[in-house]
PAMI-223526 format. One record per residue (C-alpha): residue in one letter; x, y, z negated. Coordinates in steps of 0.1 Angstrom, whole numbers, plus 5000, padded with zeros to 4 digits. Layout:
aXYZ ...
//
This chain:
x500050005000 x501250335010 x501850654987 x498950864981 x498951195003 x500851494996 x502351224967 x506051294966 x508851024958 x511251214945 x511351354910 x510951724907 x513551994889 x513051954852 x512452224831 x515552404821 x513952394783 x512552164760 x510952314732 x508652074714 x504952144715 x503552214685 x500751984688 x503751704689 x504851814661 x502151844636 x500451454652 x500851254628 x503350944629 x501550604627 x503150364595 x506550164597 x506749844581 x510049664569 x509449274557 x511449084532 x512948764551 x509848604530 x507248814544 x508548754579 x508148404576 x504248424584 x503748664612 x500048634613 x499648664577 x502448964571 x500149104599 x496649084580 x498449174546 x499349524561 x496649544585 x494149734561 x495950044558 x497750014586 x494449974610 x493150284597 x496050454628 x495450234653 x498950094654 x501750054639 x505749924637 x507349644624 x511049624618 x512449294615 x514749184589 x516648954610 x518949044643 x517649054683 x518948814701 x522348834719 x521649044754 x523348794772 x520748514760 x518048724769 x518648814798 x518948434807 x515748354793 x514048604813 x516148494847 x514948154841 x511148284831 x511448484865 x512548204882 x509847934875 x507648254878 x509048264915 x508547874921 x511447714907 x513747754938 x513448164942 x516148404930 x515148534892 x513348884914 x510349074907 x507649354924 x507749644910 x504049884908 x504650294915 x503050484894 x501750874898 x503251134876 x501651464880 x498851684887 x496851684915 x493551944906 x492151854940 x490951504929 x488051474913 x489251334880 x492751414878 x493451204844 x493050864871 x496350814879 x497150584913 x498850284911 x500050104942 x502449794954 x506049974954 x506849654982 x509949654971 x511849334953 x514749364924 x516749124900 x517049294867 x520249414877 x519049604907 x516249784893 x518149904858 x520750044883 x517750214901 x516150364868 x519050494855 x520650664884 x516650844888 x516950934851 x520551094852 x519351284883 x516251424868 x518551494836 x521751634853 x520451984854 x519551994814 x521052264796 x521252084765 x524351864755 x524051524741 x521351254740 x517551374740 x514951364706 x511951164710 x509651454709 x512251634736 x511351344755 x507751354745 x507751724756 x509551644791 x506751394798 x503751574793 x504851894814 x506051694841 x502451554837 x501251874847 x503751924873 x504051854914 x503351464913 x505851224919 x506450864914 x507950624890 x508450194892 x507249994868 x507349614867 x504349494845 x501749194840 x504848974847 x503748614830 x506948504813 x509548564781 x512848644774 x513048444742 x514248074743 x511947824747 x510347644715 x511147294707 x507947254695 x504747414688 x504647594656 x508147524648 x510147834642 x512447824619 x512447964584 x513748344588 x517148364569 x520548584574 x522148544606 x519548414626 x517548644658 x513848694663 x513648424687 x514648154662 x512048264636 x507748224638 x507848574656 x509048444687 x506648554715 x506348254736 x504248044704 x502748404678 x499948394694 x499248044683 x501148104653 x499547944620 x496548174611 x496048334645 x492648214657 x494048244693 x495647874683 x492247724691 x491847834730 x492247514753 x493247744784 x496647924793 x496148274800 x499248534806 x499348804784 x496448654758 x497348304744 x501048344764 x503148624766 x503748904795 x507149094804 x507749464813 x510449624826 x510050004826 x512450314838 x512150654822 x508350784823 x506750474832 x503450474815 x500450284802 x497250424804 x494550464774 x492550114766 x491549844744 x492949484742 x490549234762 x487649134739 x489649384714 x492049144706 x495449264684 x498349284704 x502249234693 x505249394716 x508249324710 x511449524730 x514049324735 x516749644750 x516949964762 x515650304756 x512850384734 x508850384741 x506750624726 x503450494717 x499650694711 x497350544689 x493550634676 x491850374650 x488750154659 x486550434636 x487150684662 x487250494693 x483550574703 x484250964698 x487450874718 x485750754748 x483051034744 x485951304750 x487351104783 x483751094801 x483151494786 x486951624791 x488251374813 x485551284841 x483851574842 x480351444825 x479551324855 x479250924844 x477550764816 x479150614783 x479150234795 x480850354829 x483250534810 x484050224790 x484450034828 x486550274842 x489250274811 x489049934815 x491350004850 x494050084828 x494450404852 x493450704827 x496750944812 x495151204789 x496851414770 x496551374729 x496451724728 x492951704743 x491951464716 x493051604683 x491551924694 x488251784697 x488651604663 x489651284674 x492451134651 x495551004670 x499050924663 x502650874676 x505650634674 x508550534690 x509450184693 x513050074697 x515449804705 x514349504685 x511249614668 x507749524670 x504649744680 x500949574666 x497749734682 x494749674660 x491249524675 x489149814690 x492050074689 x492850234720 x496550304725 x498650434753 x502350544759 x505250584781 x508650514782 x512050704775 x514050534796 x515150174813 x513949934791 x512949554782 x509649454763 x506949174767 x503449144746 x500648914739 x497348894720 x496748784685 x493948744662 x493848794624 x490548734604 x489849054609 x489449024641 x486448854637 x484649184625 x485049304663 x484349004683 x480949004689 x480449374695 x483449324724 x481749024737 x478949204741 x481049524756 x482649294783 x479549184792 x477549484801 x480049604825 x479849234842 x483149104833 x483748744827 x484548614789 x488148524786 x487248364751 x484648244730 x484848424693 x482148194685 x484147874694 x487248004678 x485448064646 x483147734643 x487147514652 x488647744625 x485847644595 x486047284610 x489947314606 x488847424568 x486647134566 x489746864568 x490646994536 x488146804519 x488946474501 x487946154525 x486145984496 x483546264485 x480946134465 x478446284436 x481346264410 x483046614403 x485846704424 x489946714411 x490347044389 x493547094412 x491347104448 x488647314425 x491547574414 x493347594444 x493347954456 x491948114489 x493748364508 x491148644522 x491648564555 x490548244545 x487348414527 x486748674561 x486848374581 x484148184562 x482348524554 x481448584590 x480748144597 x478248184570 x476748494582 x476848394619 x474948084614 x472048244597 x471948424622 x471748184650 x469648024627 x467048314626 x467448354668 x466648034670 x463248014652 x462248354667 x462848244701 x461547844695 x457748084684 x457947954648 x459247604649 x461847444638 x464447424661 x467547194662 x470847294665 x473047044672 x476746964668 x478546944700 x481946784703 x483447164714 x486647164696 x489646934701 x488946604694 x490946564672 x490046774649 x486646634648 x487946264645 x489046424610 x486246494596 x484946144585 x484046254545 x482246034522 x479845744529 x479345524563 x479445704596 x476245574622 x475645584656 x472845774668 x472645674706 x469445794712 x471046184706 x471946294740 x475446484734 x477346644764 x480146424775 x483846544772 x483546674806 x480746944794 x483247044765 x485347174781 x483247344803 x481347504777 x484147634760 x484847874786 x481248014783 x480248244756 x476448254765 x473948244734 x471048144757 x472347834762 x471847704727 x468547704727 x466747384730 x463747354757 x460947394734 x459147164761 x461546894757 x460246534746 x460446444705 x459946104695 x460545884664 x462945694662 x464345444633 x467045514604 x467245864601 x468945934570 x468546244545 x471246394525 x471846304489 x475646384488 x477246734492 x478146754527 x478046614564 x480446524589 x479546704621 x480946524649 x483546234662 x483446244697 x479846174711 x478446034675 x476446224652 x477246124620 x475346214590 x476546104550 x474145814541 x471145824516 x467545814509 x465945734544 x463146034548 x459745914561 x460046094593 x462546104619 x463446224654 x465246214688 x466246524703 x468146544738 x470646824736 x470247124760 x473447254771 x474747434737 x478147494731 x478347524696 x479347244669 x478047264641 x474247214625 x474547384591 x477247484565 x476047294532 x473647064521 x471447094486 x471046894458 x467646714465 x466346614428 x464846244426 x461246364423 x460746524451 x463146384478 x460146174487 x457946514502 x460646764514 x459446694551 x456146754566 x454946744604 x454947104620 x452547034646 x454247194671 x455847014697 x456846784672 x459446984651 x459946914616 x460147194590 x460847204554 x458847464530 x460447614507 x461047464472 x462747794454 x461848154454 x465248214458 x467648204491 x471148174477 x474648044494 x477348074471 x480548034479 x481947784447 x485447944432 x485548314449 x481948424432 x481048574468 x476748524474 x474648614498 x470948624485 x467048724490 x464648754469 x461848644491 x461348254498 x463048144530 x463247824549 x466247774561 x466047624596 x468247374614 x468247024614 x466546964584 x465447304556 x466147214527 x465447404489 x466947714496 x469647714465 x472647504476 x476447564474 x478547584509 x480847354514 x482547274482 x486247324493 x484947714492 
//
């Protein structure tokens, strides 16, 4: 693709002075972090420990406590990443993207910068020649003596941003690393004195399925999300203003080179944010959900100034040489680069990140883009992940004081927080859309398989061959969908009876091993059914089961006369989950049936490793 018109290629005079703008100066500088070799041992969970305050700005650094690696392993990593990136056989080359600097007031919304194919092909030897004989030309002319500040930097940038466009290269998106490949999955090694990033849990080719990171669940591959991405800048290469897909947190890490200045506004602020783009930046003339679409092209360069004077909080660093950047879920960030330089990202996901996911889900899918993950899916295999914790014998004597006493991180809590909460709320669809019955969720095998093979607790497992689950096949293609219609059961679909169907005496159900559905064995209820699955994706029926007292196990389920669903009324005035050891309850004071497979009396603990 050809340069834009009237686009010039070659840099223009800088200005012969850099006085920092005041607005640079008074913005405020987003936190800096410094582990212990302990706290770096756990990226995910040094990540969440920090991430209350240090969400609040968007972003933030990380400074390691252990060395980068040695430049000449890098750049052999990252030969051999271009390489098989290239086919195996290729030279280790790479495409670089031009990128508009500059101000062109004839274009209707000037803050849309063009991006185009530069065409042309460089080793990394090639193109850090290029970028730094382009930034001592645009440099030579400086007045000043000795290496530039930051904000002089900073200052450069934004009024050449204002300037007679030209172009700069930047190769980005590139699927690959510069660290050394893991032996294993989950194997780094314990951070200690002498050893480089790449040998610790923070190496980028495994964080984002680093212990804790709910990413560790996807079953596909994707570049940039779940694996990481490379960039290879020169001096003013940006990044425009967006969000992580499905507002995912992202980690960069620079491997060399010069510094990167980095623009941050917290998730609070980020509709106001995009209010000020369509207002100041597009003219008005689109509407709020466009706006989103639009800086979803990774194409819009505003100015921060233009933000914090219409009250919009934003921040600054500068990222260096072996140090870590971390964008929080829902926080739009954007920056540009001082310089020839070296960096790949990918996504991760704290617990927290579970607070955002279904609003993003919901984003994406307004402006018609495809789901790149389930946050559903992710949480139902992280609370069956939980769920292994439990004892293999469980039966109606107390559990050990030590698996009683054993203390939950809050991630841990968050997590089974929003599982709770989510399937009440599926619950609650459900009935509304089955017009008052009882509708049936049932477990699908989703999840690895193995995970489910693990959850064989208590009593004798039974085949139920008349339940019609989705074959292994259907998994995995439902995993890549994150439609709620397609729970929902046809409300027109055949029930019949059908022999031993067990109630629950004991505290808690298995949920699935492969294509069985395996309840814990007990009193058999006078009723029973066979339902054929519709095409739901999610695995699991309910979170807990009550204690059903002697006298009245006999009567807790009556025919609902329509289409043949089964409904339990309620036995308690009270709807209470309580979450056993953290105290945390979620109650009503009106009575409530709880609806799933069975209802039950409403007051009943959730799952007793909580």
């Amino acid at each position: 693709m050809a340069a834009p018109s009237g686009l010039s290629l070659d840099p223009p005079q800088p200005p012969t002075t850099t006085e920092v703008c005041q607005w640079l100066k008074n913005l405020p500088l987003a936190p800096e972090y410094r582990p212990t070799l302990s706290e770096f041992q756990d990226p995910i969970a040094y990540i969440f420990k920090i991430e209350k305050e240090a969400s609040q700005y968007g972003i933030c650094k990380i400074i390691p406590p252990v060395l980068p690696s040695a430049k000449k392993t890098t750049l052999s990593n990252l030969n051999r990443s271009l390489c098989a990136r290239n086919g195996g056989s290729s030279a280790p080359t790479f495409t670089t993207r031009q990128q508009q600097i500059g101000f062109c007031p004839r274009k209707p919304r000037p803050v849309q910068k063009p991006v185009w194919q530069s065409g042309e092909t460089y080793t990394f030897q090639d193109f850090e020649t290029k970028a730094r004989t382009f930034e001592k030309n645009y440099l030579k002319k400086f007045s000043k003596k000795g290496a530039l500040s930051p904000l002089e930097f900073e200052t450069l940038y934004w009024k050449a941003t204002l300037d007679k466009p030209f172009s700069v290269e930047y190769a980005n998106d590139m699927p690959g690393s510069a660290f050394s490949p893991r032996k294993k999955e989950g194997q780094g090694g314990v951070a200690g004195d002498g050893m480089s990033v790449g040998e610790t849990e923070w190496n980028m080719r495994g964080v984002s399925r680093a212990k804790g990171s709910l990413l560790r669940f996807m079953k596909e591959e994707i570049p940039g999300v779940t694996s990481p991405m490379v960039y290879i800048g020169m001096m003013f290469s940006w990044f425009a203003w967006h969000v992580e897909d499905h507002d995912l947190h992202s980690l960069n890490y620079m491997h060399m080179g010069a510094g990167k200045t980095w623009y941050g506004v917290p998730r609070e602020a980020a509709v106001a944010f995009e209010e000020v783009v369509r207002v100041h930046g597009y003219g008005g003339e689109i509407n709020p959900l466009v706006t989103f679409s639009v800086l979803g092209e990774k194409t819009t360069v505003m100015s921060p100034e233009v933000f914090i004077s219409a009250g919009v909080p934003c921040c600054r660093l500068v990222q260096n040489a072996g140090e870590f950047v971390v964008t929080f879920p829902r926080a739009y960030h954007s920056g540009f680069s001082h310089g020839f330089n070296c960096g790949e990202a990918a996504n991760i996901a704290t617990p927290e990140w579970l607070m955002v996911a279904k609003d993003a889900a919901i984003r994406r899918a307004s402006i018609n883009y495809p789901p790149m993950v389930s946050h559903f899916q992710l949480l139902y295999d992280l609370a069956l992940e939980f769920c292994t914790r439990i004892p293999v014998n469980i039966s109606a004597k107390p559990r050990s004081s030590r698996l009683k006493d054993k203390q939950k991180g809050e991630g841990e809590m968050l997590v089974k927080e929003q599982f709770v909460k989510n399937m009440i709320q599926n619950n609650d669809l459900l009935h509304s859309l089955g017009k008052g019955s009882s509708v049936v969720l049932l477990p699908r095998s989703s999840s690895d398989i193995s995970v489910c093979s693990k959850l064989r607790v208590g009593s004798q497992l039974r085949d139920s061959p008349t339940l019609g689950l989705c074959s292994q096949k259907d998994v995995m293609k439902s995993s890549k969908s994150s439609g709620s219609g397609d729970i929902l059961q046809d409300k027109d679909q055949e029930i019949n009876q059908v022999k031993d169907f067990f109630s629950v005496k004991a505290k808690f159900a298995s949920l699935c091993e492969r294509n069985r559905f395996s309840i814990l064995n007990g009193n058999e209820c006078s009723e029973s059914m066979n339902i054929g699955t519709g095409r739901g994706m999610f695995l699991l029926l309910l979170v807990g089961l009550p204690n059903i007292s002697e006298q009245n196990s006999s009567r807790w389920v009556e025919k609902n006369t329509t289409a043949g669903f089964y409904d339990v009324p309620v036995q308690s005035p009270n709807y209470h989950i309580q979450m056993a050891d953290q105290g945390v309850e979620v109650a009503s004071s009106s009575a409530k049936t709880v609806r799933g497979f069975c209802s039950w009396p409403v007051s009943f603990e959730l799952w007793k490793f909580f």
